[in-house]
Structures are given as structure tokens and as C-alpha cells.
C-alpha positions as CSV (number, residue, x, y, z in Angstrom):
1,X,-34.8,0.0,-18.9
2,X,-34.3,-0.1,-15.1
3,X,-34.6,2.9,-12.9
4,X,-32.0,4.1,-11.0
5,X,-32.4,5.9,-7.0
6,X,-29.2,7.9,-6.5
7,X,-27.8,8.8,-3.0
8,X,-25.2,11.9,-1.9
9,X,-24.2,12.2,1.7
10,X,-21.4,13.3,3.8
11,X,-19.4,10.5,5.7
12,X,-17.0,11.7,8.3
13,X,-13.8,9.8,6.9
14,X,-12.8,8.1,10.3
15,X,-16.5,6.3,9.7
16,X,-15.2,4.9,6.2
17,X,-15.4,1.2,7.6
18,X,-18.2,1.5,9.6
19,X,-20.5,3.2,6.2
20,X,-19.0,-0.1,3.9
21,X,-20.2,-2.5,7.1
22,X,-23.6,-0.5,6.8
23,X,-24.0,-0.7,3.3
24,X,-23.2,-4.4,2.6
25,X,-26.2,-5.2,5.6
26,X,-28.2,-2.5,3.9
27,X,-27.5,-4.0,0.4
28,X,-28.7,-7.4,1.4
29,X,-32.4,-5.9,2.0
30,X,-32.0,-3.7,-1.0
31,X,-31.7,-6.8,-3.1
32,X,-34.5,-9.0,-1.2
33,X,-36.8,-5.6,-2.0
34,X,-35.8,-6.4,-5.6
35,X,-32.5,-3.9,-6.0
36,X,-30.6,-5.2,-9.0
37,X,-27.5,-3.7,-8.1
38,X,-26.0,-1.3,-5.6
39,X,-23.1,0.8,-5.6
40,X,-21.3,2.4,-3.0
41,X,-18.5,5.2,-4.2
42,X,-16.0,6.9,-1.6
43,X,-15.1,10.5,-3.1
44,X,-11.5,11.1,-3.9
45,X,-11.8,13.8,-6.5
46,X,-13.8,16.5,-5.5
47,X,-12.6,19.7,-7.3
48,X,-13.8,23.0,-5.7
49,X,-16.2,24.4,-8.2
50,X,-17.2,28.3,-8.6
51,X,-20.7,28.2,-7.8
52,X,-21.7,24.5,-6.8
53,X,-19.8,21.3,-6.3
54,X,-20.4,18.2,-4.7
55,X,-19.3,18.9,-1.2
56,X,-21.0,22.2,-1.1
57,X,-24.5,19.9,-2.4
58,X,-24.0,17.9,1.4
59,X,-22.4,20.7,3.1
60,X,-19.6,18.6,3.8
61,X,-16.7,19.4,6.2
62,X,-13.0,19.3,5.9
63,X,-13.2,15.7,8.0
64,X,-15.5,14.5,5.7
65,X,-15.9,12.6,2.6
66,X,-18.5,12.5,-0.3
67,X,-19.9,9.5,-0.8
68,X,-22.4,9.2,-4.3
69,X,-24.6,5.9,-4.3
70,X,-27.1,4.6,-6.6
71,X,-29.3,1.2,-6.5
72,X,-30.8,-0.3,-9.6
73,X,-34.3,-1.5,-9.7
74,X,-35.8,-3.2,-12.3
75,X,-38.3,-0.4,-12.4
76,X,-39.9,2.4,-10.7
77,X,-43.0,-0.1,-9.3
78,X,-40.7,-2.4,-7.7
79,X,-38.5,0.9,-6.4
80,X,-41.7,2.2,-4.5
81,X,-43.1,-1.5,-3.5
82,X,-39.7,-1.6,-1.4
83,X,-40.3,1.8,0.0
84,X,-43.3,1.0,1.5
85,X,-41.6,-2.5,2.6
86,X,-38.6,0.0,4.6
87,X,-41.8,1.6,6.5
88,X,-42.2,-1.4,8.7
89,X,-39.1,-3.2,8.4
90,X,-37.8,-3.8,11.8
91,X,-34.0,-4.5,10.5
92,X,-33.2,-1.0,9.2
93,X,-33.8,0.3,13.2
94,X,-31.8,-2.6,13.9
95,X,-29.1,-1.1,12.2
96,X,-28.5,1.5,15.2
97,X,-27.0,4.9,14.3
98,X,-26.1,6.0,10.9
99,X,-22.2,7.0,10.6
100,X,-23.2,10.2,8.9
101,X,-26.1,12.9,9.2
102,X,-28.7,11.9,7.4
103,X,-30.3,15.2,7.2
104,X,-27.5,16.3,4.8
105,X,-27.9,13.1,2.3
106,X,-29.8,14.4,-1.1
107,X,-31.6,11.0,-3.0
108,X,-34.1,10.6,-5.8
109,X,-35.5,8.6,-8.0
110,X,-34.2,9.1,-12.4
111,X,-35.2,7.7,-15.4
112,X,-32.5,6.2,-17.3
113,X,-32.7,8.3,-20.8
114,X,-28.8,6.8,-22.1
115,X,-26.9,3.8,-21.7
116,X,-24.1,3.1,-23.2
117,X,-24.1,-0.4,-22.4
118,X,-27.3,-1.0,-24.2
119,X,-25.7,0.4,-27.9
């Protein structure tokens, strides 16, 4: 079973084009690293909850949307073979500036335990 890296951030929605332009480069590296598949999803449902809830996990604002990604790897070798590739990859500074703040993004790394698409 692959292993999955899942991403949560705060986009500000004016940058909605500008995160799909970054992620379709960003994707193309992903997948020369070995990243099976990558999938960006733009938050439209975000219910307030009473204690937690996804906007309150980024801290995001009223101009802001959440934005939960995940990459599939075949497994978690080749996942951190490509993080030590990132260290001293010259195209993700290429990139420029991020159109969110970065140090509000949650990630990690989880072990697929159920699929429904392998029943």
C-alpha cells in the first residue's frame, strides 16, 4: 500500500489561480521525485465547528480559503528520498514567493490503514 503526505494551508482566495499555477509546476517535480499522484482541493464547505474545524487548524481569515492536499508515494522510502532531493533542488527557489503563509500550512506523512478501492 502507498503512503500518503497530506497538506492544509490557508490560500488568500484572490491567490486561487496563482496556488493552481504553483501546484501544477510543483506537481511536475513531485512526480519526477516519484509522487504517484497529487491532489489539490479548494475548500468550499467549511462548517464552523464547536471546538476545532478546519479553518481554525490554519488560522485562516475571512479572505481566505482552505486548501487540503495530499501526494501519493509509492512508499514512505521513496517519500523521504524526495525530501532530501527538495534540500538542494534549485527549482523550488525558483518558484519565487508562495501565495499563502507557509508558516500556517500543517503536513505529514500517514499510513494508509483502509481503502476502499482495494476491497
Amino acid at each position: 500500500m502507498s503512503y500518503i503526505q497530506g497538506f492544509l494551508l490557508a490560500v488568500p482566495k484572490t491567490n486561487k489561480t496563482a496556488y493552481r499555477a504553483l501546484a501544477k509546476k510543483a506537481a511536475v517535480i513531485f512526480k519526477e521525485y516519484g509522487a504517484q499522484r497529487i491532489v489539490e482541493n479548494w475548500g468550499d464547505n467549511m462548517p464552523d465547528g464547536k471546538i476545532t474545524d478546519f479553518k481554525r487548524a490554519v488560522k485562516a481569515e475571512a479572505n481566505e480559503a482552505v486548501v487540503f492536499s495530499w501526494i501519493e508515494w509509492p512508499d514512505k522510502k521513496t517519500l523521504d528520498a524526495a525530501a532530501t532531493r527538495m534540500e538542494t533542488d534549485e527549482r523550488w527557489q525558483a518558484m519565487g514567493d508562495m501565495p499563502f503563509d507557509g508558516k500556517r500550512m500543517i503536513w505529514g506523512g500517514f499510513e494508509p490503514i483502509f481503502d476502499s478501492a482495494g476491497d
